[in-house]
C-alpha positions as CSV (number, residue, x, y, z in Angstrom):
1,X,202.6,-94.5,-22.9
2,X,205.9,-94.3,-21.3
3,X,207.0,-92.0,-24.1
4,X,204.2,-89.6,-23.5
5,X,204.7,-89.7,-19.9
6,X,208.4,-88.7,-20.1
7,X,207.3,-86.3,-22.6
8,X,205.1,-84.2,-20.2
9,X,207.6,-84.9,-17.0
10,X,210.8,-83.9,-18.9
11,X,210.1,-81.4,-21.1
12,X,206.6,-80.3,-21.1
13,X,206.3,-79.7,-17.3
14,X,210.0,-78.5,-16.9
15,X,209.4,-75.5,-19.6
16,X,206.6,-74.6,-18.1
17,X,208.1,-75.0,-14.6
18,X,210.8,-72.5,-15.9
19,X,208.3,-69.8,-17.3
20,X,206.5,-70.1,-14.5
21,X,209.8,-69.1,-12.0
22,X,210.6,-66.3,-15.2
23,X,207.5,-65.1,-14.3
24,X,207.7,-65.1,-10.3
25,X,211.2,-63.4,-10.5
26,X,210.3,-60.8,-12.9
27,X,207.4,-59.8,-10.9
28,X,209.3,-59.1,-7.9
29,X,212.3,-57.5,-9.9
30,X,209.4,-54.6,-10.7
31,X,208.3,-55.0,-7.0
32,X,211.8,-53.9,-5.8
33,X,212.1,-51.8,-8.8
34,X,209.1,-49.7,-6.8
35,X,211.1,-50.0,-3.6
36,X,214.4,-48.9,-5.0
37,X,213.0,-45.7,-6.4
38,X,211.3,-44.6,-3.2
39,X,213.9,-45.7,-1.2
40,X,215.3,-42.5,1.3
41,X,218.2,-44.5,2.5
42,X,221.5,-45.7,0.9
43,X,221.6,-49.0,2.4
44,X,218.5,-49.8,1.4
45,X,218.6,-48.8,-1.9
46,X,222.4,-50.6,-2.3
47,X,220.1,-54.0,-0.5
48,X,217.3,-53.6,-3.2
49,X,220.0,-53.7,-5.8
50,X,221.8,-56.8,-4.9
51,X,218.1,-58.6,-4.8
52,X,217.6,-57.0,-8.3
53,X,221.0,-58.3,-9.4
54,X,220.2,-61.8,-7.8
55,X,216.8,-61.8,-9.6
56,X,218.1,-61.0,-12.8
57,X,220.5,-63.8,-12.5
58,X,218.0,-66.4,-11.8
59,X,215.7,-65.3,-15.0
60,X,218.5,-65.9,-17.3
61,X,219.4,-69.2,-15.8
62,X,215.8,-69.9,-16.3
63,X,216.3,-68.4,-19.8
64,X,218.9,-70.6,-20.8
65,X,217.3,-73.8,-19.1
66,X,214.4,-73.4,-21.9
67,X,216.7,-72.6,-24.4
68,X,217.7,-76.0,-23.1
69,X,214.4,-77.6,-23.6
70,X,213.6,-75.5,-25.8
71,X,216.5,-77.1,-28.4
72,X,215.3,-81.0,-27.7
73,X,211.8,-80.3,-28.5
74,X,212.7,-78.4,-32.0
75,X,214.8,-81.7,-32.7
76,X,211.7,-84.1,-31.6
77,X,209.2,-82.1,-33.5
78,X,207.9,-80.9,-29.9
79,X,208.0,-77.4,-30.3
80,X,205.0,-75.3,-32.2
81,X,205.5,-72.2,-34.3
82,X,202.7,-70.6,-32.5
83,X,205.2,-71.2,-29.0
84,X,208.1,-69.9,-31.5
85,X,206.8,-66.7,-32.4
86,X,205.5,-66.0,-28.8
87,X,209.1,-66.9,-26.7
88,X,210.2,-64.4,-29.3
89,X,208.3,-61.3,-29.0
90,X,209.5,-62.0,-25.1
91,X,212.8,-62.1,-25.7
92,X,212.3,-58.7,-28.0
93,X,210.1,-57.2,-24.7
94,X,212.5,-58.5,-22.0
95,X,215.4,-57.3,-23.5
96,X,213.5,-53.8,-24.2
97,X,213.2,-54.2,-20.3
98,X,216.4,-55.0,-19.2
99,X,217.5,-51.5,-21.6
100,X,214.5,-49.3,-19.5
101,X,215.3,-51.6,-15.7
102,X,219.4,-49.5,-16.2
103,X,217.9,-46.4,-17.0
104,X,215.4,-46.4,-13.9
105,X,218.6,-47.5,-11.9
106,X,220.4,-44.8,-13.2
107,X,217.9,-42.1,-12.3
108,X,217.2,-43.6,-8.9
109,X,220.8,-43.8,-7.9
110,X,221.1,-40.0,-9.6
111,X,218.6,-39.3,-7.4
112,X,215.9,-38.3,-10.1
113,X,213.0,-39.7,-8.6
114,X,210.4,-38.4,-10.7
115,X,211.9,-39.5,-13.8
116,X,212.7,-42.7,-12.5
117,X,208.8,-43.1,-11.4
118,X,207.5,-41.9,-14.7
119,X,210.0,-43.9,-16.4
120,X,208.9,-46.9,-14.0
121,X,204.9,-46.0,-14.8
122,X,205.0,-45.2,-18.5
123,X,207.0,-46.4,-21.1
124,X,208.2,-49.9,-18.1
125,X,205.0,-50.6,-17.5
126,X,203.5,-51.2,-20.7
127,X,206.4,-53.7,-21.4
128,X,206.6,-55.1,-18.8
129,X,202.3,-55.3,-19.4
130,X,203.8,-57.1,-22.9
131,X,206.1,-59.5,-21.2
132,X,203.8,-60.9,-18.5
133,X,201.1,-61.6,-21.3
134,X,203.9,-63.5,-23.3
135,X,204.9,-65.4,-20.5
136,X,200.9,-66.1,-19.8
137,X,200.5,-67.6,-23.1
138,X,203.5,-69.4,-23.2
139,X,202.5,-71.2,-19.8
140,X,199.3,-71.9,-21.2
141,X,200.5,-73.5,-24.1
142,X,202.7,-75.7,-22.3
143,X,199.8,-76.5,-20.2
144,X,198.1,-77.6,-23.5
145,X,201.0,-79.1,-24.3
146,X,201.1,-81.2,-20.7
147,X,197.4,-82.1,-21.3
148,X,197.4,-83.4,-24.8
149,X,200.4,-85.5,-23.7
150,X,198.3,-86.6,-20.8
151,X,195.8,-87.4,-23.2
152,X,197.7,-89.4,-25.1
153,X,199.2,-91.3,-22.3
154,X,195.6,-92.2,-21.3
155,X,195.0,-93.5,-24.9
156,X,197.8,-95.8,-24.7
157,X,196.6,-96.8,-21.8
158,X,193.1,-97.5,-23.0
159,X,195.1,-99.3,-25.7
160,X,196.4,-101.4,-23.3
161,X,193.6,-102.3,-21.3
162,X,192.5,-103.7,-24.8
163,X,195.4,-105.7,-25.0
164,X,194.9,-107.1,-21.4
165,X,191.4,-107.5,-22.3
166,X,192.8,-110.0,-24.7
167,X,195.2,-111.3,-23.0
168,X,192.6,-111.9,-19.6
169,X,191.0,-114.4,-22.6
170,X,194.2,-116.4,-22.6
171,X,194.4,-116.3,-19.0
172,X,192.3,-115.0,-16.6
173,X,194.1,-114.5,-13.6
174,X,197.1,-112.7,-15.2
175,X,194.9,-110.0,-16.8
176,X,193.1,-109.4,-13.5
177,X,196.8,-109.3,-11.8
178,X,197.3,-106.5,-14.7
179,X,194.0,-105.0,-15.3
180,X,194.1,-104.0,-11.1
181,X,197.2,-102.7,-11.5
182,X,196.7,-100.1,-14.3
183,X,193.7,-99.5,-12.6
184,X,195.8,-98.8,-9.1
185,X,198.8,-97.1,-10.9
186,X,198.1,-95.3,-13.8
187,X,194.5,-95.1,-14.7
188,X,193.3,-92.7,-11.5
189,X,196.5,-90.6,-11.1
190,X,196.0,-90.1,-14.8
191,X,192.6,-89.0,-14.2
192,X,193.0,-87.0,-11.1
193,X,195.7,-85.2,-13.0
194,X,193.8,-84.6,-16.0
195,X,190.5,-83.3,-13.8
196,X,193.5,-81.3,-11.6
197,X,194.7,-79.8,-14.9
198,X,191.3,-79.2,-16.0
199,X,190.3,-76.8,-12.6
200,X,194.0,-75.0,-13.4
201,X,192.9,-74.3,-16.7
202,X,189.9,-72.9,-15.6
203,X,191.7,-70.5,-13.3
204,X,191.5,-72.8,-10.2
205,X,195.1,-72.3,-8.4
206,X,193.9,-74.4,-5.0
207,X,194.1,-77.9,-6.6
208,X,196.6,-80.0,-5.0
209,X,197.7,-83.7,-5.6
210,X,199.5,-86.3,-3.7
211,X,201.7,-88.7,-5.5
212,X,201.5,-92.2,-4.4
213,X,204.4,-93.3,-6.3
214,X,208.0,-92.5,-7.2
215,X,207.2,-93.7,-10.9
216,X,206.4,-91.3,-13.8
217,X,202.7,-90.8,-12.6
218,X,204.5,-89.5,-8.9
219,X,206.9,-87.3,-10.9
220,X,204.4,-85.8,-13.4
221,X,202.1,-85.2,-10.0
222,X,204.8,-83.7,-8.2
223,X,205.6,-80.9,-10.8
224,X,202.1,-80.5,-11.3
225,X,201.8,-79.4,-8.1
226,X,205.0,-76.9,-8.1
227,X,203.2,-75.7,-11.2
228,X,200.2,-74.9,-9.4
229,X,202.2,-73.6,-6.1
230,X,204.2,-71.5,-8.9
231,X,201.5,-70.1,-10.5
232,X,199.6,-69.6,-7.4
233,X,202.9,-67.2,-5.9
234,X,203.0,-65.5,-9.7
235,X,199.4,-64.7,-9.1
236,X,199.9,-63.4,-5.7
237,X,202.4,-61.3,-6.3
238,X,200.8,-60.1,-9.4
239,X,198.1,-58.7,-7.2
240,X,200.4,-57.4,-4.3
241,X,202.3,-55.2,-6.7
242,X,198.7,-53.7,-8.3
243,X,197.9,-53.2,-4.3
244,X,201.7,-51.5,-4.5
245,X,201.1,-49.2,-7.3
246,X,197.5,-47.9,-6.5
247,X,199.2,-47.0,-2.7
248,X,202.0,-45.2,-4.6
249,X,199.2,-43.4,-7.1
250,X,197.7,-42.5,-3.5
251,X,201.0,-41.8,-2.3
252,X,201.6,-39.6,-5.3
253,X,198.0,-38.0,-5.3
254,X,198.7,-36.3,-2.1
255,X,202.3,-35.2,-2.7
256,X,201.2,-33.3,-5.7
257,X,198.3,-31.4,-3.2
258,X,201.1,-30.7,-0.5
259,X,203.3,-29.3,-3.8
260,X,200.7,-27.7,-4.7
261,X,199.6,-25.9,-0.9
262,X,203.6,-25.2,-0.8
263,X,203.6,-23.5,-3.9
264,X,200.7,-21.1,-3.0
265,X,202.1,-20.5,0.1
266,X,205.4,-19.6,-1.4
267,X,203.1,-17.0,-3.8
268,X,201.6,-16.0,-0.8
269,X,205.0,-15.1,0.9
270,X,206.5,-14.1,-2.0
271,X,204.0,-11.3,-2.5
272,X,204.2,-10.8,1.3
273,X,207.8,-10.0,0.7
274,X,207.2,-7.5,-2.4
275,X,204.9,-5.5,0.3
276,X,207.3,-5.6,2.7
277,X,210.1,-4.0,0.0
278,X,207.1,-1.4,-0.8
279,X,207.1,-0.1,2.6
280,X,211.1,-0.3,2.9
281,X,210.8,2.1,0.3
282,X,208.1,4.1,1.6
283,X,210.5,3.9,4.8
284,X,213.4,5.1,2.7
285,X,211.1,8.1,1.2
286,X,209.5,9.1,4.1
287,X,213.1,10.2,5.7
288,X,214.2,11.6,3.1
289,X,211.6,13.5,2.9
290,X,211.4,14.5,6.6
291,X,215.2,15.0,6.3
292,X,214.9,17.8,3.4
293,X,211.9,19.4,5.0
294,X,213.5,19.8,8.6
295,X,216.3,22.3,6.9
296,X,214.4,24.4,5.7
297,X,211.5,24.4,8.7
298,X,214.5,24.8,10.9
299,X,215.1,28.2,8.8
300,X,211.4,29.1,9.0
301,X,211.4,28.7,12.8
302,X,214.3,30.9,13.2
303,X,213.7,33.7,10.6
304,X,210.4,34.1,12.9
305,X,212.1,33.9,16.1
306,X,214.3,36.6,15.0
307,X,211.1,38.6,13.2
308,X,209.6,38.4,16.7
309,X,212.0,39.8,18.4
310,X,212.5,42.5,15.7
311,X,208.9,43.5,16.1
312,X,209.5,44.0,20.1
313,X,212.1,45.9,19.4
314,X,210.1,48.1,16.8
315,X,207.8,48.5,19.8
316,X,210.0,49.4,22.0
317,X,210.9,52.2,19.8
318,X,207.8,53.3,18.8
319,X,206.2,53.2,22.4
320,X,203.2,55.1,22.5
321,X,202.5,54.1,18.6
322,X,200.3,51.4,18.8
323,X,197.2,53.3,18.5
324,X,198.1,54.4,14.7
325,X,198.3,53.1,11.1
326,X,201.7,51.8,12.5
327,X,200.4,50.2,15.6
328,X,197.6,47.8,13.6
329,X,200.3,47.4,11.1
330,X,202.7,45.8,14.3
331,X,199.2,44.0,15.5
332,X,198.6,42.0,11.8
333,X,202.6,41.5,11.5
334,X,202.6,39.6,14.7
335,X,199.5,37.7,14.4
336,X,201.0,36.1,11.1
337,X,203.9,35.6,12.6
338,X,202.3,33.7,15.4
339,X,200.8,31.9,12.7
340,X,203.7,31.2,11.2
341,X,205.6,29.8,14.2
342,X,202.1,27.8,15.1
343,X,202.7,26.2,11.6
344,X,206.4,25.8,12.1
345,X,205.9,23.5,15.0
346,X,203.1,22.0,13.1
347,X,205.1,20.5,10.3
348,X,208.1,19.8,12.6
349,X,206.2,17.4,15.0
350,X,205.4,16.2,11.5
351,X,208.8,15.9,10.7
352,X,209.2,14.3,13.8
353,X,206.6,11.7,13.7
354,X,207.6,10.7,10.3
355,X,211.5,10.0,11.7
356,X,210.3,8.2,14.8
357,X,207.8,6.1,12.2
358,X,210.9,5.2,9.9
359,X,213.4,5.4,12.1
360,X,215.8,4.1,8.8
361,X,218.7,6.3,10.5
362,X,219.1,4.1,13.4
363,X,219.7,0.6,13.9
364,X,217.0,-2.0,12.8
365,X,217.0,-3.9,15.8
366,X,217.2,-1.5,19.0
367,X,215.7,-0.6,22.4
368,X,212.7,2.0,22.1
369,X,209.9,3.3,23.3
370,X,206.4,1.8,22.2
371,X,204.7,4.8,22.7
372,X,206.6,6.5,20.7
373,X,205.6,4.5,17.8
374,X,202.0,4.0,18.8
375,X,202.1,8.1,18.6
376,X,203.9,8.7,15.8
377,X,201.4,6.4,13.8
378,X,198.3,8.3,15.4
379,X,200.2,11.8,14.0
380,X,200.8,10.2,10.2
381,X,197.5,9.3,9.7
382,X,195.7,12.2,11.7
383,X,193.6,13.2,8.6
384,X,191.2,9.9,9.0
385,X,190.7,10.7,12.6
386,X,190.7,14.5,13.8
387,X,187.5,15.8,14.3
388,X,185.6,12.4,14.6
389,X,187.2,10.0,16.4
390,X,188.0,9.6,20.3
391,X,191.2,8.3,21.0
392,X,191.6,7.0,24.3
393,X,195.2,5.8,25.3
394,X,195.9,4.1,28.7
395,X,199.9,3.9,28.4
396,X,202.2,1.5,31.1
397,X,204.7,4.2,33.1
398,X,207.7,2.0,31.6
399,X,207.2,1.7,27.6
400,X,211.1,0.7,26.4
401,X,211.7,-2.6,24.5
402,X,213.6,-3.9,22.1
403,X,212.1,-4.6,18.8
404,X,212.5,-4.0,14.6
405,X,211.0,0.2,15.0
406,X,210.1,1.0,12.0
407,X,208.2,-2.8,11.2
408,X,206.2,-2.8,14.2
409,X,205.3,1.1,13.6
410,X,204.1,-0.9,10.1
411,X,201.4,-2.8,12.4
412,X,200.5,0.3,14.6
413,X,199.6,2.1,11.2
414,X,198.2,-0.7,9.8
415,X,196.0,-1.5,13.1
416,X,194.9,2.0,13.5
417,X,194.1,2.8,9.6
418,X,191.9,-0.4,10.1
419,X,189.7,1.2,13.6
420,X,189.2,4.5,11.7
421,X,188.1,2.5,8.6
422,X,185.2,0.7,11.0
423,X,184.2,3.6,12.4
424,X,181.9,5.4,10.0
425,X,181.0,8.9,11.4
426,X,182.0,9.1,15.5
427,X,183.5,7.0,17.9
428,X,185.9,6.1,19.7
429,X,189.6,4.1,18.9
430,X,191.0,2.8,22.6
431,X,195.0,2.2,22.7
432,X,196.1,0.1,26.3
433,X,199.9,-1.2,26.5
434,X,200.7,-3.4,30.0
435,X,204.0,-4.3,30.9
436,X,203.4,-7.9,32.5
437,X,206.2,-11.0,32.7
438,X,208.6,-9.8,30.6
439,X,205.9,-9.4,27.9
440,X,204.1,-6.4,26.4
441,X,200.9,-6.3,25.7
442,X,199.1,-4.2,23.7
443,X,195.5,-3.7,23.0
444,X,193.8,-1.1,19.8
445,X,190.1,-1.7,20.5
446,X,187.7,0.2,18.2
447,X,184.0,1.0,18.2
448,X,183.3,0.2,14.7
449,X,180.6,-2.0,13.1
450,X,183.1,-5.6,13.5
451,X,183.0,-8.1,11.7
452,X,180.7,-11.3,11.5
453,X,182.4,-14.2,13.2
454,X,182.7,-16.4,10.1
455,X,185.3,-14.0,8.8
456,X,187.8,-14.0,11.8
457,X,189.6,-17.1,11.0
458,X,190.3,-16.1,7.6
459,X,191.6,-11.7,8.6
460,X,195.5,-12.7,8.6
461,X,195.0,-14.4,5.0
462,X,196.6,-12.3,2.3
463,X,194.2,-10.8,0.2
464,X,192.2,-10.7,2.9
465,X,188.3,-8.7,2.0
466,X,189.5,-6.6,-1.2
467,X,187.1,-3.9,-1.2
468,X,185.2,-4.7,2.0
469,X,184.8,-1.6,3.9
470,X,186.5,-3.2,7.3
471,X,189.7,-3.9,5.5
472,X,191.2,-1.0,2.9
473,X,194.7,-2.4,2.6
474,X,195.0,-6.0,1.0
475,X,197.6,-7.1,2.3
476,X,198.4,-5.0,5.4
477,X,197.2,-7.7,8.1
478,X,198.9,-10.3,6.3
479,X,202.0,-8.7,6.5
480,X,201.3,-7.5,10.4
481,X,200.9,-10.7,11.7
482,X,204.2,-11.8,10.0
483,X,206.0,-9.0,11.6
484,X,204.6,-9.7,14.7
485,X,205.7,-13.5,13.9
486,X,209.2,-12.4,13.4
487,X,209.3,-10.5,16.7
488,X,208.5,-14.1,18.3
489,X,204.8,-12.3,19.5
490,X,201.3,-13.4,18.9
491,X,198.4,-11.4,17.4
492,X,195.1,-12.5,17.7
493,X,191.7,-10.7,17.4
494,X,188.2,-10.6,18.9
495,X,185.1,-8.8,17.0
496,X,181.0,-8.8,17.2
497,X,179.0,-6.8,14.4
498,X,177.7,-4.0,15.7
499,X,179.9,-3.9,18.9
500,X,183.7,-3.2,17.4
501,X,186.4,-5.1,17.3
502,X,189.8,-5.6,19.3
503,X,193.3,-6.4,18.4
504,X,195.7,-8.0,21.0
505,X,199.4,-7.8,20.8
506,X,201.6,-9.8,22.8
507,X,205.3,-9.3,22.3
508,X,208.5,-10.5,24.3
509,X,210.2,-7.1,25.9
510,X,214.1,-8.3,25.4
C-alpha cells in the first residue's frame, strides 16, 4: 500500500502537477501574446516580452521535470503508450508554436500588426487549439493514473483489514488498537480523496481537502489540492483569454467600419478634388479666352469710334444732304454702328466679368471686393435669369476682404445657378452682404419651390439629388461648402417647400 501511495505522490501527482503549470503558463504566454501585438507603447511591449521570455523558461523547466518523471515511470513499467504517443504530438505542436510565437514577435516588433494578429488568430490558434487538448488528455490520464493507484492503495488496505481481522482473533485488543487506526489514518482520507477525485473528474474544480497528517495520505492530499487550485487557475484563464479575443473580434469589428467610413470619405474627397481641378481648368480657359477676345473687341471698339467720327465728318461736309439717297445712307450707317458699339461694350463687360470670375492673373489669396464677384457671377450666367427673374441686391457700403477670388466666385456661381434652377417660370433671387464683427455675411435667398426638410441634412453630401430638379450640379454644393471650409467660414441653409429657400454665408474679413 505504501508502494501505491508513493506511486501516486511521487510520480503520478507530480506529472500531472507539471502539465498542469505547462498548461497555466502557456495560456498566459498567448494572453500576453494578445497584449504584445496591440501594445502602442515600447515599454510595454519590451515588459510583455520579458514575461514571455520568463514564461517560456518556466514551461521547459516544467518540460524537463516530466522528462524527469517521465524516464522513472518508463523504467517501472509506469508509463502507457496511449500517454506516449499523446506527450508526443505535444512536443510536435509546441515546438510548431514556439516556430509561429518568433514570427508573431517578429511582426509585432516590425510593427506589422495585422500580420501579427492574423498570424496570432489563424494558423497560432489552431495549434495552440492542438496543444491545450494534448495537455487535457495528458492530465486526465494522469488523473486515471492517480485514481487507479488510489485504488489500489485502498485494496491493500482492505487486504489489510483482513489480516487484522485475523490477527484481532489472536488478540483482540491489538486489532482494535490497529483496526481504529487504519480506520483514523488511511481508510477516510483514502475515501475523501477518492470521492474528491471523483467530483474533479466530473468537472468539479471547487473540491478542497485538508490533510490531517504529514504522512503519505497528507502529501497525496496536499497536491491534490494544488491540482485542483491548478486546474481551477488553467480554467480561468482559459475563459479570460476567450473573454480577450471576442473583445479584440469587437475591437476589430469596428476598426474595419471606421477603415471603411475613412476610405469613402477619402473617395469622397478625392472626387471633390478632381472637381476642383475641373474648374481650375475651366478657370484657366475662361482667361484665356477673355484674354484673346479682349484684343480684338478692343479693335472693334475703336475701328467704330473712329467710323463715328468719320461719319460726322461726312456730315459736316455734306451739310444740307441728309434729306437724300446719301442722307438715309449716313442714317442706316450710323444706326449699325451704334449697334455695333452697343455690342462692343456688350461682350467687353463680358470679357470683364469673366476676368473678375477667374481672376487666375492675380494672386490666389488677395484683398477684393465681394461685390465684384457676387456680379460677375450674376453676368456669366445671365442666360438662366434675364427676362424671368428679379434680382434684388442689398449690398454693405464697404465690400473688400481678403479671400481665394476665383474659389469663392465658384460658390456665388454655384449658389445662384441653384435659385434660378428652383424658380420655374418668375420670381425673384434676393442677394444681402453685412459687414458685422469682423465677419461677412452673406445671404442668396430665392423664391423657388425649396426643398422638404428631410433633405437638408443630407445638401452638402457629394452626389447630392442627381437629377433632382433643385440641384443640377452633382457635386457643386459639396465642393462649396469645402471652399467655404477652407476660408475658415460656415455655410448653412434654411428651406420650406413651397416658400424658397436661403443660403447663409459667414466668412472672416482678414
Amino acid at each position: 500500500m505504501k508502494n501505491d501511495l508513493d506511486e501516486v505522490t511521487s510520480n503520478w501527482l507530480q506529472r500531472m502537477t507539471a502539465l498542469s503549470d505547462i498548461n497555466l503558463y502557456s495560456t498566459n504566454l498567448r494572453l500576453y501574446q494578445l497584449q504584445h501585438v496591440f501594445a502602442f507603447q515600447d515599454s510595454t511591449k519590451k515588459q510583455q516580452a520579458d514575461y514571455m521570455v520568463v514564461l517560456i523558461d518556466k514551461i521547459n523547466a516544467n518540460l524537463d521535470v516530466y522528462e524527469k518523471l517521465k524516464e522513472y515511470s518508463e523504467q517501472k513499467n509506469l508509463y502507457s503508450e496511449e500517454e506516449g504517443q499523446h506527450y508526443r504530438a505535444f512536443a510536435q505542436y509546441w515546438e510548431t508554436y514556439q516556430d509561429l510565437f518568433f514570427e508573431i514577435f517578429q511582426h509585432s516588433r516590425s510593427g506589422q500588426n495585422r500580420e501579427a494578429i492574423a498570424l496570432l488568430n489563424g494558423k497560432a490558434l489552431d495549434v495552440f487549439t492542438l496543444c491545450s487538448a494534448e495537455l487535457s488528455r495528458l492530465v486526465n490520464l494522469n488523473e486515471q493514473g492517480s485514481l487507479d493507484a488510489a485504488k489500489r492503495a485502498e485494496l491493500s488496505q482492505r487486504a489489510s483489514h483482513k489480516v487484522s481481522t485475523t490477527l484481532l482473533i489472536i488478540t483482540v485488543g491489538l486489532s482494535v488498537v490497529i483496526a481504529l487506526a487504519l480506520v483514523r489514518y488511511i481508510t477516510v482520507p483514502v475515501q475523501r480523496l477518492a470521492q474528491a477525485a471523483g467530483s474533479v473528474a466530473q468537472g468539479d474544480l471547487d473540491v478542497r481537502l485538508e490533510a490531517d497528517s504529514e504522512d503519505e495520505i497528507g502529501q497525496l492530499t496536499s497536491s491534490f489540492d494544488r491540482m485542483t487550485v491548478a486546474l481551477q487557475k488553467a480554467r480561468a484563464q482559459t475563459e479570460s483569454q476567450q473573454r480577450a479575443l471576442e473583445s479584440t473580434n469587437e475591437d476589430l469589428a469596428k476598426s474595419n467600419d471606421d477603415l471603411q467610413a475613412a476610405m469613402q470619405h477619402l473617395q469622397d474627397t478625392q472626387e471633390q478634388l478632381v472637381m476642383q481641378e475641373k474648374m481650375a481648368a475651366l478657370g484657366d480657359l475662361v482667361a484665356g479666352v477673355a484674354h484673346e477676345i479682349n484684343n480684338p473687341i478692343g479693335v472693334v471698339t475703336s475701328a467704330t469710334d473712329v467710323s463715328n467720327r468719320c461719319v460726322a465728318r461726312i456730315e459736316s461736309e455734306l451739310e444740307g444732304a441728309q434729306e437724300g439717297p446719301v442722307g438715309k445712307l449716313l442714317n442706316m450707317l450710323k444706326d449699325n454702328l451704334r449697334v455695333t458699339h452697343e455690342a462692343g461694350d456688350r461682350v467687353a463687360m463680358l470679357v470683364k466679368s469673366l476676368r473678375t470670375f477667374a481672376r487666375l492673373d492675380e494672386a490666389e489669396y488677395q484683398k477684393v471686393d465681394i461685390h465684384e464677384g457676387l456680379d460677375s457671377s450674376l453676368t456669366l450666367i445671365e442666360s438662366e435669369w434675364r427676362g424671368r427673374v428679379v434680382i434684388e441686391k442689398d449690398y454693405t457700403l464697404e465690400g473688400e476682404m481678403t479671400c481665394y477670388a476665383s474659389q469663392l466666385n465658384q460658390v456665388f456661381v454655384t449658389l445662384l445657378k441653384n435659385a434660378m434652377a428652383a424658380i420655374d417660370s418668375e420670381g425673384s433671387v434676393s442677394i444681402m452682404t453685412k459687414r458685422e464683427n469682423g465677419t461677412m455675411h452673406i445671404t442668396i435667398a430665392d423664391t423657388g419651390h425649396g426643398m422638404a426638410p428631410g433633405r437638408l441634412n443630407k445638401i452638402f453630401d457629394f452626389g447630392f439629388a442627381v437629377g433632382d430638379k433643385r440641384v443640377k450640379m452633382r457635386s457643386g454644393l459639396s465642393v462649396a461648402y469645402n471652399i467655404i471650409q477652407k476660408h475658415q467660414g460656415n455655410i448653412y441653409v434654411e428651406s420650406q417647400e413651397g416658400k424658397g429657400t436661403t443660403f447663409f454665408i459667414n466668412l472672416p474679413i482678414s
